[in-house]
C-alpha positions as CSV (number, residue, x, y, z in Angstrom):
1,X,-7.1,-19.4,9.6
2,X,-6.0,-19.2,6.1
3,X,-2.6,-20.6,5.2
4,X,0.2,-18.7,4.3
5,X,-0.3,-20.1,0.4
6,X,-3.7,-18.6,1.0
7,X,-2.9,-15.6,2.2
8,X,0.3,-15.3,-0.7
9,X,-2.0,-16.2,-3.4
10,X,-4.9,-13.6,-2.3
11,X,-2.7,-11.0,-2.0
12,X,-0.4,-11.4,-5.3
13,X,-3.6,-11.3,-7.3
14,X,-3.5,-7.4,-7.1
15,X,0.1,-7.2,-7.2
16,X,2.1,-8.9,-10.0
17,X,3.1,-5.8,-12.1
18,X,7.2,-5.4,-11.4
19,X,6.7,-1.1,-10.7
20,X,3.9,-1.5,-8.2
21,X,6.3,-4.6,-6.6
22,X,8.9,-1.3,-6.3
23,X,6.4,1.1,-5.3
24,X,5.4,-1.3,-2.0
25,X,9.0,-2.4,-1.5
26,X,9.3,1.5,-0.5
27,X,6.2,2.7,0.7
28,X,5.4,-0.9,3.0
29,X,8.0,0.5,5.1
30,X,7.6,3.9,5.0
31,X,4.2,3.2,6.0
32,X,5.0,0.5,8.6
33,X,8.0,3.2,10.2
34,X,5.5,5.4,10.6
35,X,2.4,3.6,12.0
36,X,4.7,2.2,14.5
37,X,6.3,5.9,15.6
38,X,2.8,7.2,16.1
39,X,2.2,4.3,18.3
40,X,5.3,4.5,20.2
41,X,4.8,7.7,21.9
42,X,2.4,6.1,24.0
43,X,3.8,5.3,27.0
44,X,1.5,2.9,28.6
45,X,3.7,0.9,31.3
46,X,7.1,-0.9,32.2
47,X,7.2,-5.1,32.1
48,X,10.4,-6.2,33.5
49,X,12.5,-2.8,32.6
50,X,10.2,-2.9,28.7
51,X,8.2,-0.3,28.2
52,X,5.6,-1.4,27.1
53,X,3.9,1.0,24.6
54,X,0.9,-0.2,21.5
55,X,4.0,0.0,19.0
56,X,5.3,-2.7,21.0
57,X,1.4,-4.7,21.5
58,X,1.4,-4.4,17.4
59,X,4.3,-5.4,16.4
60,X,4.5,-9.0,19.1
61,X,1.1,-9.1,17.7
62,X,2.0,-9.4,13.7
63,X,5.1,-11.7,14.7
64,X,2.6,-14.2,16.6
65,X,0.1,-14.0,13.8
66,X,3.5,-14.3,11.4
67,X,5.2,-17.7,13.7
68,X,1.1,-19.3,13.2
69,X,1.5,-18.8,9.5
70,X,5.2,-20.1,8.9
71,X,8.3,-19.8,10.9
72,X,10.5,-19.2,8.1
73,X,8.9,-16.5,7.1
74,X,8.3,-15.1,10.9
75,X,12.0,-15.3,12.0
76,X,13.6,-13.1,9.3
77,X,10.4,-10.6,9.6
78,X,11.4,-10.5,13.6
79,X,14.7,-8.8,12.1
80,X,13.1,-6.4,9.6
81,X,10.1,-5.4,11.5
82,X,12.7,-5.1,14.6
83,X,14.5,-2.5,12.3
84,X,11.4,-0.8,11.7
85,X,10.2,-0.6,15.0
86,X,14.2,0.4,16.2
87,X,13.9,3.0,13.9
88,X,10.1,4.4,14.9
89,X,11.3,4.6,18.4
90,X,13.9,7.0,17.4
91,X,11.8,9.3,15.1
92,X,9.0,9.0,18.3
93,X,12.0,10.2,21.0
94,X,12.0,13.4,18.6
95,X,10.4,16.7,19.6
96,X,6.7,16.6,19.0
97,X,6.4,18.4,16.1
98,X,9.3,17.0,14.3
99,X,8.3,13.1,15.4
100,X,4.4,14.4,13.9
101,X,6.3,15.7,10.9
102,X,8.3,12.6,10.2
103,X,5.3,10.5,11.0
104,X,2.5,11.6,8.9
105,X,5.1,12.5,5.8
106,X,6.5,8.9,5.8
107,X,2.4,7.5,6.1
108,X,1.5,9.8,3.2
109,X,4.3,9.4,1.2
110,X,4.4,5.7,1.4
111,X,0.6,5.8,0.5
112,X,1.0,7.7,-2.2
113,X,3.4,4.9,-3.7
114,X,0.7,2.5,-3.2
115,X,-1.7,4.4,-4.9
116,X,1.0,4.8,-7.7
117,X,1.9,1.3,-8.1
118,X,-1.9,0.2,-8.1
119,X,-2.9,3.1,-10.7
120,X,0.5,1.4,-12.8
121,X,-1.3,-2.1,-12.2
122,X,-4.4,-1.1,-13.1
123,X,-6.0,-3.3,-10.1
124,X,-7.5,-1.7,-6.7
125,X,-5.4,-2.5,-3.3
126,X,-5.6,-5.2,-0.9
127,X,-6.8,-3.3,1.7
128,X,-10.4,-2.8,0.0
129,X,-11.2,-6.1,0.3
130,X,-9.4,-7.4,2.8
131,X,-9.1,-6.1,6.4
132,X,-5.9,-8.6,6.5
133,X,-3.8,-7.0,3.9
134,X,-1.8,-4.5,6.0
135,X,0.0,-7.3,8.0
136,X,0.0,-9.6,5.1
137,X,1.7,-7.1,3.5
138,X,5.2,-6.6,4.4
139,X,5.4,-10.3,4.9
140,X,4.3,-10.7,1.2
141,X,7.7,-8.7,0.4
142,X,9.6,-10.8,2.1
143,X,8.4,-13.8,0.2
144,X,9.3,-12.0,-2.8
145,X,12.8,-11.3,-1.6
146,X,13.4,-14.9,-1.2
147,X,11.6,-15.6,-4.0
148,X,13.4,-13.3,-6.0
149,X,17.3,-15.3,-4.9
150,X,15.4,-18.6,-5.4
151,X,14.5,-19.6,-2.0
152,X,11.5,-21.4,-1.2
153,X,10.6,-22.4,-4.9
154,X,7.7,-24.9,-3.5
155,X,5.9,-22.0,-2.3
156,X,6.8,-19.6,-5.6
157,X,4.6,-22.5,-8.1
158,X,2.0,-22.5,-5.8
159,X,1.4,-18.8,-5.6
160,X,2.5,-17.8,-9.5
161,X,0.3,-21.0,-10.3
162,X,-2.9,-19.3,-8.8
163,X,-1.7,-15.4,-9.4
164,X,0.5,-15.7,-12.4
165,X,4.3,-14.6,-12.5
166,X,5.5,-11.0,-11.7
167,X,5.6,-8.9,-15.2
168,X,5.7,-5.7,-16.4
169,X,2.3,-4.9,-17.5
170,X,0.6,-1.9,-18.8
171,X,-1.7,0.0,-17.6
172,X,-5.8,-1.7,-18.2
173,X,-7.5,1.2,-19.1
């Protein structure tokens, strides 16, 4: 398993310009809100008084994968994802066509960001090349975040070392 260095470094390479930074810090969520409300109508069964639904599977799943790649990273995700997920079980308890509605406009919206801040960039997303990237990124965000009020410095040289500082760039035509 590749470190979380590894994983940092592989997927800052295609995002160090500061407007597709924005662009994800907005549509990550969107898209991770809405993945997790489609999910979360399936009702598969109860654990203990839990209903257990694939919402649920994916998101213990991405905070085990996050704890094996560093716990400081893992616990504040357990908060944000928990958010997320808090709020995807809400816009899932909505009428069908309104919990569809909100669903697919947050996933297209938010990938329509993406596609923005890569096209600002000038460099492809993660996802082409790495089937990783969707659970790598919101965890990248967060390492920005702290980066961004100076926590966890060690970790900041090692990744801008390899994918160089976030900048404003233009556009590589």
């Amino acid at each position: 398993m590749m470190s979380l260095t590894d994983r940092l470094v592989r997927y800052a390479d295609a995002h160090r310009d500061r407007r597709n930074l924005a662009a994800h810090f907005i549509g990550i969520p969107m898209i991770t809100v809405a993945v997790y409300a489609l999910w979360a109508r399936w009702e598969w069964f109860t654990v203990g008084g839990v209903l257990v639904t694939p919402a649920l599977i994916l998101f213990a799943g991405t905070l085990i994968y996050y704890f094996r790649l560093d716990w400081r990273f893992a616990v504040p995700m357990l908060f944000v994802k928990g958010a997320l997920v808090w709020l995807a079980y809400a816009i899932a308890a909505l009428p069908v066509a309104e919990w569809l509605g909100w669903s697919i406009g947050l996933f297209v919206a938010g990938w329509i960001l993406q596609f923005v801040g890569h096209y600002l960039e000038g460099k492809k997303p993660s996802i082409v090349n790495d089937r990783v990237a969707p659970y790598i990124g919101p965890l990248f965000l967060m390492a920005e975040a702290a980066f961004a009020v100076g926590l966890c410095p060690d970790l900041r040289r090692a990744v801008e070392a390899q994918a160089g500082p976030t900048m404003l760039r233009e556009r590589a035509v």
